[in-house]
N, C-alpha and C positions, 0 to 999 in steps of 0.2 A: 504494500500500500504506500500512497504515497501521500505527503499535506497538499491539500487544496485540491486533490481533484477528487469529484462526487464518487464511494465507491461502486454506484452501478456501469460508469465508467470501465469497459473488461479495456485488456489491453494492449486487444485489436482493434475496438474503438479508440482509443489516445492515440496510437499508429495514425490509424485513416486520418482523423483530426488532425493530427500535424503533418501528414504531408499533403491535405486538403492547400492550394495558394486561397489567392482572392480572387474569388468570382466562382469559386468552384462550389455545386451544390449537392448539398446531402438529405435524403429521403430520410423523414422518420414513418414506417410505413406499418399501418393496424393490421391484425390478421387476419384481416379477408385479403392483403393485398399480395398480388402474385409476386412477391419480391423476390424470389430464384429467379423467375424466367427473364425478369427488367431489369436485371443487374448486373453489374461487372463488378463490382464488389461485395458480397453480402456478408454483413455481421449479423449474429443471432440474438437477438435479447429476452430469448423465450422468460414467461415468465414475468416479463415487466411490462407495465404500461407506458402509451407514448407520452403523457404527462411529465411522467418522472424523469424520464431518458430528453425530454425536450429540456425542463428545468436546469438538470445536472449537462447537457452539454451546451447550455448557455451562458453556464458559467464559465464555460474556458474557452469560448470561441464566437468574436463580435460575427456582427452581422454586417452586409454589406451595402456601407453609408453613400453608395454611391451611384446608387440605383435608384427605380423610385419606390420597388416594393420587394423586400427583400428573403420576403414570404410567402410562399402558395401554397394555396390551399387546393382539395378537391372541391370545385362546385356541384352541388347536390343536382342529380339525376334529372332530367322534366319528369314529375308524376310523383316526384319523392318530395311533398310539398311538406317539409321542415327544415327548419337551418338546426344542423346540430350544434346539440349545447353544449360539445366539447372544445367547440369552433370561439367561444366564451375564454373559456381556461387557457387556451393555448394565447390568445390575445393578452387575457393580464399579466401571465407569464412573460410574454416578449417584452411588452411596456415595460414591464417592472423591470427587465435586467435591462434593457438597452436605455430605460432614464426619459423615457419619450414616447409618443405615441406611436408608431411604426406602420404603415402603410403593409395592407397586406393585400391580394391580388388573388383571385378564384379560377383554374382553370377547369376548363372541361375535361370529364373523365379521363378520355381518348386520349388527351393532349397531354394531361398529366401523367399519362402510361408512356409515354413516348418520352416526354419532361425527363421521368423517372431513367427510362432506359440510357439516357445521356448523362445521368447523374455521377456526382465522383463514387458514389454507395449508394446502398441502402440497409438500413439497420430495420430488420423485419424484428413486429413487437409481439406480443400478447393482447394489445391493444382492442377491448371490442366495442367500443364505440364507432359506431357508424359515422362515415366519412373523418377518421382519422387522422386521414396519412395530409405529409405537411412534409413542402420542402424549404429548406436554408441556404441560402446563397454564405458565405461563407468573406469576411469582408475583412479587417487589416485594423493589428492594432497600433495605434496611434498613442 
């Protein structure tokens, strides 16, 4: 173990995280998401929610100040008429670490499975809340 980093932090996630540069982005992805087949990197988080794995890797890695939304989301389905309430949690989250209000930005399923497949990872959770997964552009500390 080490000081300062969250221990659900394994550490093949602390790896990925530091050789992630800026502008590179990382899927935290629920488990409905086909994260084997979209990935070129997969870390396992069986077990954990993307809550906690969002929280604890925002602590050691800004976001990217230089865009205009540094965050996507999946946009909820046509006919899946709810915005999930985890889409809530992950927002005060981000505010609270980044000191601000943070732009975040919804893509379409499709587009977010493609999004995904370009991604530098994906860390596949235990995650079951519906529409979950959440990607991080990965931005430079200052």
């Amino acid at each position: 173990m080490l000081k300062g980093i969250p221990n659900i932090i394994s550490p093949e996630l602390l790896k990925i995280l530091m050789e992630m540069g800026h502008g590179d982005e990382i899927v935290i992805a629920d488990g409905n998401f086909p994260a084997a087949s979209c990935s070129k990197r997969l870390v396992r988080s069986d077990g954990h929610g993307a809550v906690e794995l969002l929280k604890a890797i925002l602590q050691i890695m800004p976001l990217d100040s230089y865009v205009k939304a540094p965050v996507m989301l999946m946009g909820v389905v046509k006919g899946d008429n709810f915005e999930p309430t985890i889409w809530e949690t992950y927002k005060e989250i981000i505010n609270f670490n980044e000191g601000k209000n943070v732009l975040v930005d919804f893509i379409e399923r499709f587009e977010f499975y493609e999004r995904a497949k370009n991604a530098y990872a994906i860390v596949a959770t235990s995650e079951s809340a519906l529409y979950g997964n959440i990607i991080l552009k990965k931005g430079v500390i200052k």
